[in-house]
Structures are given as structure tokens and as C-alpha cells.
Steps between C-alpha positions, in 0.01 A plus 500: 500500500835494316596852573383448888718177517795636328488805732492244781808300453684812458388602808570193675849451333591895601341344889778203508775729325499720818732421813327377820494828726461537855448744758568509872405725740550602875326751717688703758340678750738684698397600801612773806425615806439897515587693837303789498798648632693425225230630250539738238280683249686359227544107628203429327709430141791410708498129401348540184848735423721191684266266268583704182898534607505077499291475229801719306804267626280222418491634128857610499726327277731368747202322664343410230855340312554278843145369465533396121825324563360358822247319349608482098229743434424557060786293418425553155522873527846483695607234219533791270687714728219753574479489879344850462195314291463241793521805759232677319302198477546417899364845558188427245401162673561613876190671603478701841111624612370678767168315619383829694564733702655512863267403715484619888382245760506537868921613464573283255590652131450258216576505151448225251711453171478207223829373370442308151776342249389338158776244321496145347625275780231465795767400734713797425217769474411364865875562614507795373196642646610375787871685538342828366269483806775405723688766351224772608462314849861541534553871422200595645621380837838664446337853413296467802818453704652774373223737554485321871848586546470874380209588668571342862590753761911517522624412876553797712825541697508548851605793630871564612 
């Protein structure tokens, strides 16, 4: 009974040493409509490729420095003047996951993804989730104009 007990409060003592962690989460489904005259045999991993690119800039260090001094992210790790150890450590506790595959419906492509950051302050985990999903919102809508713009037909001139 000794030995069980003693393991016990060690156990329990280890339990209250550790920080208070949380984790948000939001799930974006992106969605599009095809034109079958607009279809291609390789659109299928079109936006999982546009997906991947944002998921990169996300992860960049640029991106990933404005976040951690936008919100005072591992203050302790930038105290010491590693900002390289809180970059790394930004990239460990943001968390991008596919939840399946495109699905077709009617003309409607869908694809679902789950955004997830872990840290100590539930207020800032939550407002961080949230600008990395604006973030992808954002850039998703930007790529899609871009590949709007490219692929519309050019005006013709009239003839002289």
C-alpha cells in the first residue's frame, strides 16, 4: 500500500507540475463549382495542390514570425533570443489534416480540411486558429482569382 501510494503522489504532483494545454480547431470545407467545360483530367488534385501551396506559406517563416509577434506566442522561448526555437515549435503545435477526399456532388467539388493549434492560453489558441483559417480562406480566394483571370477567354478585337 506504501509503494502504490508513493507512486501516486508522484503521479499526481508530475499531473499539477504540467501547464494547462489547449487545443482549438476549425474545419474548412472549401467548396467549387466545376464546369464541365472547364474540366480537366488532372483537376481532380487541383485544390489539394492549391491546399498544399497555402499550407507551405502558412509554415513559412515569414508567416509564421508575424503570427508569434502578433499574439506573444512562447514568450519564454523568444526571451532567450531563439526565435528559430519558437518557429520550430509554431510548426510542431499547428496541425493541418485532410478529413477525406474531394467529394463530387451534383457540380459541386468539396474538400474538407481540419485546422488545429495546441498552446497554453485558451483565448490565444482560439485566435490563432482562427487567423490561420482566415489566412487559408483568404488565399484560397485569391488563387481562385487568379486562375479565373488566366483561364477566362481574352476579348477579341473587332475587325478593321
Amino acid at each position: 500500500f506504501v509503494a502504490f501510494a508513493t507512486v501516486m503522489a508522484s503521479a499526481i504532483s508530475f499531473a499539477v507540475y504540467l501547464p494547462d494545454l489547449y487545443q482549438a480547431s476549425a474545419l474548412v470545407l472549401v467548396e467549387r463549382q466545376v464546369s464541365e467545360a472547364v474540366v480537366k483530367a488532372g483537376a481532380s488534385g487541383e485544390l489539394e495542390s492549391r491546399l498544399q501551396i497555402i499550407k507551405q506559406e502558412i509554415l513559412s517563416r515569414s508567416r509564421l514570425t508575424e503570427l508569434v509577434e502578433r499574439f506573444n506566442l512562447y514568450p519564454d522561448l523568444r526571451r532567450g533570443g531563439s526565435l528559430e526555437a519558437a518557429l520550430d515549435q509554431s510548426r510542431r503545435d499547428i496541425q493541418v489534416d485532410l478529413t477525406g477526399p474531394e467529394q463530387v456532388s451534383g457540380r459541386t467539388k468539396t474538400v474538407a480540411f481540419r485546422l488545429s493549434y495546441t498552446g497554453e492560453a485558451r483565448e490565444t489558441v482560439a485566435d490563432v486558429t482562427n487567423a490561420i483559417a482566415a489566412f487559408y480562406v483568404a488565399q484560397n480566394d485569391r488563387m481562385r482569382s487568379e486562375e479565373a483571370t488566366r483561364t477566362a477567354p481574352l476579348p477579341r478585337k473587332p475587325p478593321e
